[in-house]
FIGUDREN-289857 format. One record per residue: x, y, z of N, C-alpha, C in turn. Coordinates in steps of 0.001 Angstrom, whole numbers, plus 500000, padded with zeros to 6 digits. Example, Ala and Ser with C-alpha at 12.3 -4.5 7.8 and 13.67 -1.06 7.14 Angstrom:
513190494310507800512300495500507800513200496700507800;512850497750507080513670498940507140512900500030507870;
// end
This chain:
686741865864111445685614866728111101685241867609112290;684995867255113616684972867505114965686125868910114645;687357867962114438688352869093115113688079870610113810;687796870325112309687814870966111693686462872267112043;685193871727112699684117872851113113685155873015114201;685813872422115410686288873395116237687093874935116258;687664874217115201688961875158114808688328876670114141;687565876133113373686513877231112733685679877910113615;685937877512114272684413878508115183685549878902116294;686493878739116795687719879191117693688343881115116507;688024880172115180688632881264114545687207882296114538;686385882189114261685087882920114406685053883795115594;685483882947116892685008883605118558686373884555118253;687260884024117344688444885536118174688096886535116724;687508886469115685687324887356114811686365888231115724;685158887631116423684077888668116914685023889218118331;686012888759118868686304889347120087687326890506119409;687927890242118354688658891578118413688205892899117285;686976892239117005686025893154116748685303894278117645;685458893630118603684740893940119983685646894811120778;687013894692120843688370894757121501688537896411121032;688529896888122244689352898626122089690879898446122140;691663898906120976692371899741121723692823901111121660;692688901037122995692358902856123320694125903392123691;693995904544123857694925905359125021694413905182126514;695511904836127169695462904693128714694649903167128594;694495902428127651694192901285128465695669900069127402;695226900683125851696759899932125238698574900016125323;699083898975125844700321899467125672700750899095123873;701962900413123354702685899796122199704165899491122246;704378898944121128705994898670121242706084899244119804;706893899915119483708025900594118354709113900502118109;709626899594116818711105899286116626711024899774115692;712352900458115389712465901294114135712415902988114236;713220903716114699712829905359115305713796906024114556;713859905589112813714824906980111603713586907848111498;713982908060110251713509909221109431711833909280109420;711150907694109689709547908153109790709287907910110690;710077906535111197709250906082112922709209906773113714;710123907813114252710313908189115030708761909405114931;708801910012113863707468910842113889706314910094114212;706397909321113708704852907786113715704634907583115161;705607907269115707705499907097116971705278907733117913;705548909181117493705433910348118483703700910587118381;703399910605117262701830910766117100700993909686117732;701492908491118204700634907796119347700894907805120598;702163908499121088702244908963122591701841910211122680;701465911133121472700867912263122133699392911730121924;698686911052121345697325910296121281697074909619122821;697946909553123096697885909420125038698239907525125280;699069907117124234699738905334124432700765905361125046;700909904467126140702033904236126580702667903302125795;704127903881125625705056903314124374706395902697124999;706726901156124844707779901064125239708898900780123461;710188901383123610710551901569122028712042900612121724;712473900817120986714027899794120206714100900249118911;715630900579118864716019900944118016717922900662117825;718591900069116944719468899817116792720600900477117669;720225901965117093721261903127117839720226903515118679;721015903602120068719819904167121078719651905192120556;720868905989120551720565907726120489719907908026120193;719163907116119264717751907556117783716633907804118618;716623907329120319715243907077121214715074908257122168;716158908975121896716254910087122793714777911350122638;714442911787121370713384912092121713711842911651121727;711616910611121533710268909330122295710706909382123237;711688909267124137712123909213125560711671910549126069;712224911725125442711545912525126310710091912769126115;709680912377125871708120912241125555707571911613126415;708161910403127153707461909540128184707725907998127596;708064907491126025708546906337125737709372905851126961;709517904684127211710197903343127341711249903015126983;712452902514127494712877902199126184713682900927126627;713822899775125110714369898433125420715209897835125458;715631897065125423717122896257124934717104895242123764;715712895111123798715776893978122393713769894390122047;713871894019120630712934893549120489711472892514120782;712525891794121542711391890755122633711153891275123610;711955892476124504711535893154125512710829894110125026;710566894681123836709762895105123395708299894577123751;708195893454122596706964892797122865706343892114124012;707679891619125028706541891429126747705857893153127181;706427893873126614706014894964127875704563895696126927;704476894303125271703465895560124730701780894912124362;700962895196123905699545894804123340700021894927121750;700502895769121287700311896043119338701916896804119267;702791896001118511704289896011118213704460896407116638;705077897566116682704737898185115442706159898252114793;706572898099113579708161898051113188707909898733112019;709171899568112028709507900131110760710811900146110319;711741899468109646712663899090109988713609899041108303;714667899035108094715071898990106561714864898234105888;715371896774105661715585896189105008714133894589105448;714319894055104189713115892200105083714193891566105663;715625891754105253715988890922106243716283891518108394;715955892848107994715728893115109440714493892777109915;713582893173108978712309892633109212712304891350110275;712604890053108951713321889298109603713795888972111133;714683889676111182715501889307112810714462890314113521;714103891310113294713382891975114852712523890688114580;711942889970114003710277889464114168710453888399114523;711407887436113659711414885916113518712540885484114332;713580886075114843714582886117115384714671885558116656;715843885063117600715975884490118602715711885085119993;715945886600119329715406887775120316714282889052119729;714104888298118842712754889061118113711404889237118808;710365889694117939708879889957118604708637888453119027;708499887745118352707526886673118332708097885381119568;709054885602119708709557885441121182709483885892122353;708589886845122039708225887461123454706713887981123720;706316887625122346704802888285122184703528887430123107;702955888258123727701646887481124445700651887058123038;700092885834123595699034885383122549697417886391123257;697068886928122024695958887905121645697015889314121189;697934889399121144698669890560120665698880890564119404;699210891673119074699442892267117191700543892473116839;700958892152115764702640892517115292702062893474114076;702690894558113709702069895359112793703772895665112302;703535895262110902704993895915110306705126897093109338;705225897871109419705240898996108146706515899503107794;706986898411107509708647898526106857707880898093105248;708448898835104284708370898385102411709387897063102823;708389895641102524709001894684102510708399893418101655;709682892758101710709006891524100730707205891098101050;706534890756100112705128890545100321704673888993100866;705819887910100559706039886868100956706681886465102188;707090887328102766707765887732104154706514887577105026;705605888488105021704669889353105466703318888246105250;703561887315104306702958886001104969703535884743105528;704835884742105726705567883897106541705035884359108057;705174885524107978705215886069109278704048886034110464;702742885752109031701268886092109367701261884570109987;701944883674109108701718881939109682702305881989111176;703654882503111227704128882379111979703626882646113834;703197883810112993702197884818114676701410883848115127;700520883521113611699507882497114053699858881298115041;700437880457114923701050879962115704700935880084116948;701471880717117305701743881491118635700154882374119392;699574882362118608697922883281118970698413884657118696;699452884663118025699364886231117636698955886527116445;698507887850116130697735888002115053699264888775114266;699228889287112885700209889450112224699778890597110815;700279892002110893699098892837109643700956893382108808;700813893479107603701489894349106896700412895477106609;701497896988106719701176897761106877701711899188106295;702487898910105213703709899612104550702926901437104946;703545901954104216702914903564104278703759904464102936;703196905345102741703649905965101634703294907907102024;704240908675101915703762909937102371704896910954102609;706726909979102732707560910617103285707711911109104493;708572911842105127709069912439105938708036913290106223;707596913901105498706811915230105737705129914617105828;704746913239105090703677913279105801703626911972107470;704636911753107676704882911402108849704990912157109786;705565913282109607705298914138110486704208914859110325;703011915000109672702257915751109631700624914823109919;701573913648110248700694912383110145699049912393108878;699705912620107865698807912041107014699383910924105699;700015910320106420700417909120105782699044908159104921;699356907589103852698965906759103057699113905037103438;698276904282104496698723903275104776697873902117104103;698971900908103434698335899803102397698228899103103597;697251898372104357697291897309105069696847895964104169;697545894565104611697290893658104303697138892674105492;695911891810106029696086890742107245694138891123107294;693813889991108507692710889730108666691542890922108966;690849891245108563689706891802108153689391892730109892;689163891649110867688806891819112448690100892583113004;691257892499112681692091893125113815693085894156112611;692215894727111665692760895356110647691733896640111566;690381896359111458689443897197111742689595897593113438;689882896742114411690049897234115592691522898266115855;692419897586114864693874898478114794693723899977114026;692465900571113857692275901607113158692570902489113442;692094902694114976692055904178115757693677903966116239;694297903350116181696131903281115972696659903854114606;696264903337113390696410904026112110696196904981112112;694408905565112222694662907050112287695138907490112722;695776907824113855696911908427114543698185908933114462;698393908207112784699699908435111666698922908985110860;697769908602109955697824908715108327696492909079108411;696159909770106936694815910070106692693852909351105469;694939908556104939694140907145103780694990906342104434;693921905745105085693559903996105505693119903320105136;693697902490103810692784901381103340693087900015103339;692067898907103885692338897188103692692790896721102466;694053896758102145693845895779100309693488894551100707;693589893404101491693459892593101467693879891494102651;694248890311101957694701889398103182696158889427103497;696846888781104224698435888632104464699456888784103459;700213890167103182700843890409101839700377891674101280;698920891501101443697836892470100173698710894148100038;699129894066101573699708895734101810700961895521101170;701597894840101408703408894481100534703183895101099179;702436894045098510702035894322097203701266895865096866;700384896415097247700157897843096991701255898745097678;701993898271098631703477899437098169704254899148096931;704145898278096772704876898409095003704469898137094131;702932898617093846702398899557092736702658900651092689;702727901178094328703174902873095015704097903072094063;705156902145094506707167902890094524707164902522092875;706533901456092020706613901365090881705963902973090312;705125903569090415704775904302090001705399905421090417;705869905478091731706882906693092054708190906905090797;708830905561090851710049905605090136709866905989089223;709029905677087977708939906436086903708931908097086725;707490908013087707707562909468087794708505910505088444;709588909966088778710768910508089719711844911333088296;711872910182087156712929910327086072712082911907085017;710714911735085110709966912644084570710000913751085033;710030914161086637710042915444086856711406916147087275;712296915022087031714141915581087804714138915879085842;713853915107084764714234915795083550713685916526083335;712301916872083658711570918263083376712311919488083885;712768919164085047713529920458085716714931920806085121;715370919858084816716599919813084177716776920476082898;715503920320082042715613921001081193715224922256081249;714023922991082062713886924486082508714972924997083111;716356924391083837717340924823084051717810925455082786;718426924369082016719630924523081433718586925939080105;717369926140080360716308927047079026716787928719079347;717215927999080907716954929698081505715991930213082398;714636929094082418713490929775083426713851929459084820;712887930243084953712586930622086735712151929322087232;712594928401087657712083926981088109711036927227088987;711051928084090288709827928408091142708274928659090549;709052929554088973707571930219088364706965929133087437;708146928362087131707427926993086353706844926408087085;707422926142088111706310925055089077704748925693089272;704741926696089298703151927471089764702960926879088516;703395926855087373702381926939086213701850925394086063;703018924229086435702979923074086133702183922704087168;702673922574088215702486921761089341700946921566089671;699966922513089116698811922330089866697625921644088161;698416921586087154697732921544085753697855919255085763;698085918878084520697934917906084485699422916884084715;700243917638084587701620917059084906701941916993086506;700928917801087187701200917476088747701231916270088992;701969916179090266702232915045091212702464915346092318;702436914523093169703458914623094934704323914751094451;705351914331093690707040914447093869707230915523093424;706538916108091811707095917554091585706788918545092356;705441918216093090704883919051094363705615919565095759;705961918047095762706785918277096913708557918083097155;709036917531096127710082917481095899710793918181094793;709995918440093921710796919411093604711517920814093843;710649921401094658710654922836095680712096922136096198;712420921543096928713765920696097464715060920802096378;714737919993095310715858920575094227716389921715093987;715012922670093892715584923958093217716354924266094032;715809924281095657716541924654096567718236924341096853;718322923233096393719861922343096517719711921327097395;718033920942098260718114920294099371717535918765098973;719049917856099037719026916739098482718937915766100005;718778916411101183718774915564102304717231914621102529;717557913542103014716486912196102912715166912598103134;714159912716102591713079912107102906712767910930103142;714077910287102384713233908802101718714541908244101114;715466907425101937716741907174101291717242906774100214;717950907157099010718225906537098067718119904492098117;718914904397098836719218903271099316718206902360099469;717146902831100186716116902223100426715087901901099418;715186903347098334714250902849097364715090902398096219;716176901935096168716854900678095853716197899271095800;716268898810097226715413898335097790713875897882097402;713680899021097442711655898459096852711872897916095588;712549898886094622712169898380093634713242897234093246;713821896830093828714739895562093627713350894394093927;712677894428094720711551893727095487710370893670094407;710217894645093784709497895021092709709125894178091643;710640894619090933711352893991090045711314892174090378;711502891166091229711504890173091524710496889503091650;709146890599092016707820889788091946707494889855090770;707937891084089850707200890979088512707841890133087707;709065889481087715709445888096087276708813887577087820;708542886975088735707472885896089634706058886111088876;705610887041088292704624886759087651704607887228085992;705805887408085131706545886696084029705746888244083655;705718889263084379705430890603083829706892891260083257;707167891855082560707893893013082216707632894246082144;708550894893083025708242896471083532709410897021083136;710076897603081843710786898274081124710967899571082132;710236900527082431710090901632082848710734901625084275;710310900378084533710955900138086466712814899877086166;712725899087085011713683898413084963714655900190084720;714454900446084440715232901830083930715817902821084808;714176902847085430714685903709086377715605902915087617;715565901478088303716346901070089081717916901597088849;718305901060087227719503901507086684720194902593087037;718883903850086719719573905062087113719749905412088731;718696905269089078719205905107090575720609904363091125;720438903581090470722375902206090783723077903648090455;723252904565089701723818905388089155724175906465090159;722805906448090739723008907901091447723397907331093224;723059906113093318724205905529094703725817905072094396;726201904870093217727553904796092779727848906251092514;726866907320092438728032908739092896728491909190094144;727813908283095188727645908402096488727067909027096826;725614909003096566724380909876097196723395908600097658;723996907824097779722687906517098771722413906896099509;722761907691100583722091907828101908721525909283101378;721644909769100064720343911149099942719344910492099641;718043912019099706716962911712099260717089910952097451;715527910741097343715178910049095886715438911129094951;715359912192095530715406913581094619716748914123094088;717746912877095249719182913227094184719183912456093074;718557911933092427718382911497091161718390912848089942;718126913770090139718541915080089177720204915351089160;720394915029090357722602915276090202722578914098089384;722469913054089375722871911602088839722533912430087059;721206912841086646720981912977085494722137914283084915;722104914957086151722717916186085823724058915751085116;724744915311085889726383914717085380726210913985084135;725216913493083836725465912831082334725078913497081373;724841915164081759724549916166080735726027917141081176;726899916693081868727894917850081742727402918986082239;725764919311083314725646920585083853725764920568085477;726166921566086052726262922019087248725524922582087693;724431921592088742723457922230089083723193922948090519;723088924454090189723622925460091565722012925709092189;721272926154093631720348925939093412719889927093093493;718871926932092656717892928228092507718430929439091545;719267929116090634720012929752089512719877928720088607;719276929628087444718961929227086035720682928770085635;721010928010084265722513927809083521721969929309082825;
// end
């Protein structure tokens, strides 16, 4: 009983201390694993916020410009985390997740106790509370942190970030968030963020098959795809993707925002929790399919937006860009 008020009020004194706890520029160090297609922008927006950044990334080459910026750079992930205060990953797959975190040369092998592991890789939601136990352990604290926004709002840092983990070092890790994104919201406890990225990517996917056939069919009609979009895009059929990805199609520009491959991935993750909770999602299920479709033409490593070639070929049209059939 003794040990049970101790423990509770140990957890109380570090909720109010990192309530209390800045971290600033020039007094926090970070660590960054993960420097493709978003980290590398993510990251740049907290060394120009004035953080000293030490970084890791599979392929160095990927570190070359955080390096010239003033980044760090590591040999492993655990040298990551001695040299940091708040270790931020963005990374492909949970099972990398995985090895940078849980690994023999991962974060949590090298992490000081009062430090943060922050992951914003789209990853399993059950991961992301293994991980939270795990930190614990150790006195490290542990947040999922997925993001939603693409390429373009990573670099423009107004990313969409789901956080999930404790309430106190969600709220002190803020003025770090803003620094990427411009919706910052708590869903919840350890996971909470896992799970609101795939309501995200569930709702992306659908709407991905809706606006690559909408276009598909103003192709093959004859219209001006540019002049359709003014008419559509801002009425009730808008979205981000026809907003912003479609302008990309017409163009012919099927290069990544957002790798085929990867959103494979989510919604494979998707798909597995909503068996886990004996839901059926027809619509997810569909679109995964077609996607399998459009990485067996060999466009996995394109954007989500090569999903219009995938549809295209099973209509027999050739789609040239920015010319009506």
């Amino acid at each position: 009983m003794m040990m049970g008020r101790y423990c509770s009020h140990r957890r109380i004194m570090k909720g109010m201390s990192l309530m209390s706890r800045k971290f600033a520029p020039g007094e926090t160090k970070i660590g960054w694993i993960g420097t493709g297609v978003m980290g590398a922008s993510m990251c740049g927006h907290l060394i120009a916020a004035g953080y000293e950044a030490t970084v890791f990334n599979r392929s160095s080459a990927k570190l070359a410009p955080l390096l010239a910026k003033g980044a760090k750079a590591a040999d492993s992930p655990k040298a990551v985390a001695e040299a940091s205060d708040v270790v931020f990953t963005i990374v492909g797959y949970p099972s990398d997740v995985r090895a940078v975190t849980l690994g023999p040369e991962g974060i949590l092998a090298g992490a000081k106790a009062g430090s943060v592991v922050v992951d914003m890789t789209t990853s399993d939601p059950a991961l992301a509370v293994e991980i939270y136990a795990a930190a614990r352990a150790k006195g490290v604290d542990a947040v999922d942190a997925p993001v939603s926004g693409g390429d373009v709002g990573a670099k423009e840092a107004r990313l969409s970030i789901m956080i999930g983990g404790d309430p106190a070092v969600v709220e002190a890790l803020n003025p770090l968030f803003a620094a990427m994104g411009k919706t910052i919201v708590h869903q919840g406890g350890p996971g909470a963020g896992q799970h609101t990225k795939m309501v995200n990517q569930i709702l992306i996917a659908t709407n991905m098959i809706g606006v690559c056939e909408a276009l598909l069919y103003g192709y093959k009609a004859g219209l001006d795809l540019p002049t359709v979009l003014q008419s559509v895009g801002s009425g009730a059929a808008g979205s981000w993707c026809l907003n912003n990805l479609g302008p990309r199609m017409i163009a012919g520009n099927f290069e990544p925002g957002f790798f085929v491959e990867h959103f494979l991935k989510d919604m494979g993750i998707a798909l597995a929790e909503a068996r886990a909770m004996n839901l059926a999602l027809p619509g997810l299920a569909l679109a995964e399919q077609l996607y399998r479709a459009v990485a067996a033409q060999g466009y996995a490593r394109k954007g989500t937006q090569a999903l219009l070639l995938a549809l295209a070929e099973l209509s027999n049209v050739e789609w040239k860009a920015a010319t009506p059939a």
